[in-house]
C-alpha positions in Angstrom: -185.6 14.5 94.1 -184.4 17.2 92.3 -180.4 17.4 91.2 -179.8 20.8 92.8 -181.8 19.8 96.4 -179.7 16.9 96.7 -176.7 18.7 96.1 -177.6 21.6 99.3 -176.0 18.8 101.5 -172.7 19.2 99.1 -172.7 22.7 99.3 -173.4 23.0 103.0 -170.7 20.5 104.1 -168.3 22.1 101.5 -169.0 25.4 103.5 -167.9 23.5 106.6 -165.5 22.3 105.3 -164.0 26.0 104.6 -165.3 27.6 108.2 -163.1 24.5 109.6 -166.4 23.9 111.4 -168.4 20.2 112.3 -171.0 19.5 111.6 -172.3 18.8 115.5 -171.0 23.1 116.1 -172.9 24.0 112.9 -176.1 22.5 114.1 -176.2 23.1 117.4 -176.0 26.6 116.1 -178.9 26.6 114.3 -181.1 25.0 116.7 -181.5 21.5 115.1 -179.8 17.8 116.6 -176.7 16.6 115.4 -178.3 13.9 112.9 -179.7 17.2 110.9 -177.5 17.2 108.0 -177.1 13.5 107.5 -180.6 13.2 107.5 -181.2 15.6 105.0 -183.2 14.5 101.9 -183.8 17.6 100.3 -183.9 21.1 100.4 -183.4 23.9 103.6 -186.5 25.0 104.8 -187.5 28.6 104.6 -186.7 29.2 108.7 -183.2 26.8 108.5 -182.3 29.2 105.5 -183.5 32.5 107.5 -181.5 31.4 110.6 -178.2 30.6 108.8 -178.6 33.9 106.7 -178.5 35.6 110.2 -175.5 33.6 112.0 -173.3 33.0 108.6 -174.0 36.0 106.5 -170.8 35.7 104.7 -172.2 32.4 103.4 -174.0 33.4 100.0 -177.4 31.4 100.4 -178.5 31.3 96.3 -174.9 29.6 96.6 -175.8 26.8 99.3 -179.7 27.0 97.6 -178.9 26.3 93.8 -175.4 26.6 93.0 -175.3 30.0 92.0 -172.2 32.3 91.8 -169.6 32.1 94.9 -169.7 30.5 98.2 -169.1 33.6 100.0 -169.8 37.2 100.1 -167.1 39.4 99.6 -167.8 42.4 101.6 -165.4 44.7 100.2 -166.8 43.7 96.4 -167.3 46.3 94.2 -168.9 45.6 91.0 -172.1 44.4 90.4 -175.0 43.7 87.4 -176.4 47.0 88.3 -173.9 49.1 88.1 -170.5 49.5 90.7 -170.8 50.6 94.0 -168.4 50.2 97.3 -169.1 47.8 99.3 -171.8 45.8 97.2 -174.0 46.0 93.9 -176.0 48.9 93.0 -179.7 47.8 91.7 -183.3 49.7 91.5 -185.5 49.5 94.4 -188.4 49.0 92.8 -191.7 51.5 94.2 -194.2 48.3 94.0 -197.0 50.0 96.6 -197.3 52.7 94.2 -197.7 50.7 90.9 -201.0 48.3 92.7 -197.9 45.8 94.3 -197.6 44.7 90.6 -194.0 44.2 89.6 -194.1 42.9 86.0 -194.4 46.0 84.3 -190.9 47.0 86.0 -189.9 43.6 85.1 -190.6 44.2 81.5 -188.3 47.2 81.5 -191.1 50.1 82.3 -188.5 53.2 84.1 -186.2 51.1 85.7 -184.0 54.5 85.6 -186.9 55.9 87.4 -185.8 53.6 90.4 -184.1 54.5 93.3 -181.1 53.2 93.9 -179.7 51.0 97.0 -176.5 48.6 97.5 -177.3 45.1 97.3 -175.2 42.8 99.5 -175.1 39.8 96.9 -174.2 39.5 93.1 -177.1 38.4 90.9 -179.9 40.7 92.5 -182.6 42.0 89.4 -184.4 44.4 91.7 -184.8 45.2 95.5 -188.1 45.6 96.9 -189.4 46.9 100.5 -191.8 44.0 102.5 -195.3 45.3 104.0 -197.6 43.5 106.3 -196.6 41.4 109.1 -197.7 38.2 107.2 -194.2 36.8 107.3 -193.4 37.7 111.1 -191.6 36.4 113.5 -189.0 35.8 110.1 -189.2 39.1 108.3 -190.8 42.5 109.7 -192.7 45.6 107.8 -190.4 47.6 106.2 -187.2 44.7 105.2 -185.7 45.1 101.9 -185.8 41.8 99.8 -183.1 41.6 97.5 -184.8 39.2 94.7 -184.3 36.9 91.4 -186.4 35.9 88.5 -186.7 32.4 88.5 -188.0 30.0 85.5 -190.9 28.5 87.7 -191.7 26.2 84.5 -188.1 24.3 85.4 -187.6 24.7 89.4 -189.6 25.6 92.3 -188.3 24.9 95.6 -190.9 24.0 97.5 -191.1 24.7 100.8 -189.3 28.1 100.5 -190.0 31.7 101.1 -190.3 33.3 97.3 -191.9 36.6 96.4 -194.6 35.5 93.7 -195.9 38.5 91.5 -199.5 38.0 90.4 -202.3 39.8 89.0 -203.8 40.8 92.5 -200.0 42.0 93.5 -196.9 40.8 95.0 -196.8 38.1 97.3 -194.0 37.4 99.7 -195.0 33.7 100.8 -193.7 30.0 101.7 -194.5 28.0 98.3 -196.2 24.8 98.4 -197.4 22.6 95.5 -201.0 21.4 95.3 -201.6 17.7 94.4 -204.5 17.3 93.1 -204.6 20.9 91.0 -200.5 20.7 89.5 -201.2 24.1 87.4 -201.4 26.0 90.7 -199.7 26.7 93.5 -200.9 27.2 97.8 -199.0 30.3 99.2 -198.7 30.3 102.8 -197.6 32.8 105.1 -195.5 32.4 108.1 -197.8 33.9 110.4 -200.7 31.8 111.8 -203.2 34.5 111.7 -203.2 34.5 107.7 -205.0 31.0 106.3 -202.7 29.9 102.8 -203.8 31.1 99.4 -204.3 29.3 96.3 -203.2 30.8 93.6 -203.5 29.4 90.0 -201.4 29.4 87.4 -202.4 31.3 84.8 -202.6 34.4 87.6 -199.0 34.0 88.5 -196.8 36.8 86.4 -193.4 35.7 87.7 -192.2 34.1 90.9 -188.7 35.1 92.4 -186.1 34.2 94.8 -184.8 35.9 97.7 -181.0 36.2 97.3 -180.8 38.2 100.7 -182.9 40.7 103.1 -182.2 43.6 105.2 -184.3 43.3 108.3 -186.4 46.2 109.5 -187.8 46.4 112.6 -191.3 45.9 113.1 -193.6 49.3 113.2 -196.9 46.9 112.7 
């Protein structure tokens, strides 16, 4: 098991700890028996993750996830990698529909200034972009804002997790699974049941990101 799965128990029951909260509350919470965090081997699942950002949104997730930046948010923050802003961190929302839902030329540098502007919630954010299709319902509707993260896929990949995977065919917002018997690719599923998983091989995979946090729409599907 990877060093920074295992240490997600750590960082949750340091949380805890700090919310002056047991364990038995914490899980009860988020739907799952008592035993859940003792039991746990590796890393949140994408729905534990989804449903903790939604009862503890103070909590910073890429935090409890991989050790990155502070425990908690601090709402009233004001300076960020994209430039300051009250209440949060200014960064480019990033018009992927109109580019063929290709982000690496944006990536690359290509009129970030262009970009619209939005306040992102969480330090650490590269771009925000805007989720279409109903692929990931009942987790995340049409229209929420992902607030994402370059990741080196080479080093890390936490399976099981919700990551937005940019690829030659377009951007991807899916639940990343390794393949066995094929270790260059990867099998993208969605959390939908009408949408079968996708198999997507390596050398068609631009970039893959993680989601540092979302601002749910409604659905309009």
């Amino acid at each position: 098991m990877n060093d920074k799965e295992s240490n997600v128990k750590e960082r949750l029951l340091q949380f805890l700890k700090e919310k002056r909260m047991t364990q038995t509350e914490f899980t009860k919470s988020i739907g799952v028996s008592s035993t859940y965090i003792g039991a746990m081997r590796k890393s949140l699942s994408s729905d534990k993750v989804m449903k903790i950002r939604e009862l503890y949104p103070e909590l910073n997730t890429s935090w409890l996830l991989y050790g990155d930046g502070d425990m908690l948010i601090d709402p009233n923050s004001n300076t960020g990698t994209g430039g300051e802003a009250p209440g949060g961190y200014e960064v480019p929302l990033l018009p992927v529909a109109a580019f063929a839902g290709n982000l690496q030329s944006w990536s690359d540098g290509f009129a970030l200034s262009q970009c619209e502007k939005i306040i992102a919630p969480v330090k650490g954010v590269d771009f925000a972009i805007r989720l279409s299709g109903d692929s990931m319902e009942p987790m995340l509707h049409n229209g929420s804002t992902l607030f994402i993260k370059r990741i080196n896929e080479k080093a890390f990949l936490p399976w099981g997790n919700m990551m937005v995977v940019d690829t030659e065919n377009g951007v991807l917002v899916k639940c990343v699974y390794p393949i066995p018997d094929y270790p260059d690719a990867i099998e993208a599923r969605s959390i939908n049941p009408k949408y079968p998983p996708i198999r997507i091989p390596g050398e068609s995979i631009y970039g893959i990101y993680r989601i540092l946090s979302t601002t749910t729409a409604y659905s309009t599907m």
